[in-house]
C-alpha positions in Angstrom: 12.6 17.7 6.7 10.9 14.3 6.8 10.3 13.1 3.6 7.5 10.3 2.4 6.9 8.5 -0.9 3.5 8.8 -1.4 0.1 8.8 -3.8 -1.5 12.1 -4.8 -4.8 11.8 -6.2 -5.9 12.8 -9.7 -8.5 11.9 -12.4 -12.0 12.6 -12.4 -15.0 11.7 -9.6 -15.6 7.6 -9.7 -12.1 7.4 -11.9 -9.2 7.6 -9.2 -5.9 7.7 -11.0 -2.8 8.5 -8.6 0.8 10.1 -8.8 4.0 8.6 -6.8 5.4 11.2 -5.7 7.8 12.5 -3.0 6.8 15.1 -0.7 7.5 16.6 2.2 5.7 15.1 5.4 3.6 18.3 6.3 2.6 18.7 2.9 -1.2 18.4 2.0 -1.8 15.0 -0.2 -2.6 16.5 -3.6 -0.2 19.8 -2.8 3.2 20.9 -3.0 5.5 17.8 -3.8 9.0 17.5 -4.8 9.5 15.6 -7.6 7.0 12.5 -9.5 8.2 9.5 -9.8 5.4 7.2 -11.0 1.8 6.5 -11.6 -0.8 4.0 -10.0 -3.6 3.5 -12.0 -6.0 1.2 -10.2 -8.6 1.3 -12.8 -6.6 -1.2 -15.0 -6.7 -4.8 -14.2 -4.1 -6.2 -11.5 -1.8 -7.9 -14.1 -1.5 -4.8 -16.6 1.5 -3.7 -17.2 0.5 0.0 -16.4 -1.1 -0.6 -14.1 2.1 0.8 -11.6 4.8 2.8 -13.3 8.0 3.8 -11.6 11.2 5.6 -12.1 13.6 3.3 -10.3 16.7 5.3 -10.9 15.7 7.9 -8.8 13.2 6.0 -6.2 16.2 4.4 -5.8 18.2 7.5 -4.7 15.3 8.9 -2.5 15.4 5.9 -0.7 19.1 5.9 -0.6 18.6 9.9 1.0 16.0 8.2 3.9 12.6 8.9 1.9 9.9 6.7 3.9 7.5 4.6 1.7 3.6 4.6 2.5 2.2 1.3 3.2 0.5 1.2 -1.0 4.0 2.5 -2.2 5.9 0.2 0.2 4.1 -2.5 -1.9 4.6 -1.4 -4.7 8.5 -0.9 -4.3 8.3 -4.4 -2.8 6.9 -6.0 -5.9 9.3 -4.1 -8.2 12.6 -5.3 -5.8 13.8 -1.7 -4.8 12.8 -2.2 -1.3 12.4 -5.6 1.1 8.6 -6.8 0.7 6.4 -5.6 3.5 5.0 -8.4 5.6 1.3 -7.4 6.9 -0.5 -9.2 9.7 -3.2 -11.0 7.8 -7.1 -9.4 8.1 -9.2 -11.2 10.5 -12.4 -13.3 9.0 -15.4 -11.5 9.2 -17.6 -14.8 9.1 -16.0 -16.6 11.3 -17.7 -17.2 14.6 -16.3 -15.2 17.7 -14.8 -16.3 21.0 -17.8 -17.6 22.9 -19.2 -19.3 19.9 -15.3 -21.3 19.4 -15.5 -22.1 22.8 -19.3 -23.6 22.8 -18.2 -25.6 19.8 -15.0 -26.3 21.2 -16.9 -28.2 24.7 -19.5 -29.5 22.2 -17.0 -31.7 20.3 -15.4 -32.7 23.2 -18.6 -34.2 24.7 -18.9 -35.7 22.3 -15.5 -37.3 21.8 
C-alpha cells in the first residue's frame, strides 16, 4: 500500500481551508484517509503562525514508515526541518522576449559593438 502525505479540501466555496493528512495513494482527495496530521490554512497571511500546523511526532514516524510527501506538503515539511527542502526549477518569465526576439537583439548589439 503506497502511502502519500497530502491536502484534503475543506471550508466553504471562495474560503479553501485544507487537512494534512495521510492517505492511501488510490484514495479519492477529500475520502478515506488514515490519520490527520495538520492543517493549511491559506486564507491567513504568509507569516501567521497558523497559517501551517503540523504534528511532527508522528509526520515524523510516517516518514520514517516510507509515506511520500506531495510537492505543497514537501514544502511545508521542508520549512518546518522534518524533511530536506525541496529545490524546484525556477518558473520561466512570462514577459520576457522569446528565442528569435534574444537572437535579433543579440546581432543588433553586436553591430553595433
Amino acid at each position: 500500500m503506497a502511502v502519500k502525505i497530502r491536502l484534503a479540501r475543506a471550508g466553504a466555496k471562495k474560503r479553501p481551508f485544507y487537512h494534512i493528512v495521510i492517505a492511501d495513494a488510490n484514495s479519492p482527495r477529500d475520502g478515506k484517509f488514515i490519520e490527520r496530521v495538520g492543517t493549511y490554512n491559506p486564507m491567513l497571511p504568509a507569516d501567521h503562525a497558523e497559517r501551517v500546523t503540523l504534528v511532527t511526532e508522528r509526520l515524523t514516524h510516517w516518514i520514517a514508515n516510507g509515506a511520500q510527501a506531495t510537492d505543497r506538503v514537501a514544502r511545508f515539511l521542508g520549512k518546518a526541518g522534518l524533511i530536506k527542502m525541496p529545490v524546484y526549477a525556477p518558473q520561466p518569465i512570462q514577459s520576457a522576449p522569446k528565442k528569435k526576439a534574444q537572437e535579433r537583439a543579440a546581432e543588433r548589439a553586436k553591430a553595433a559593438a
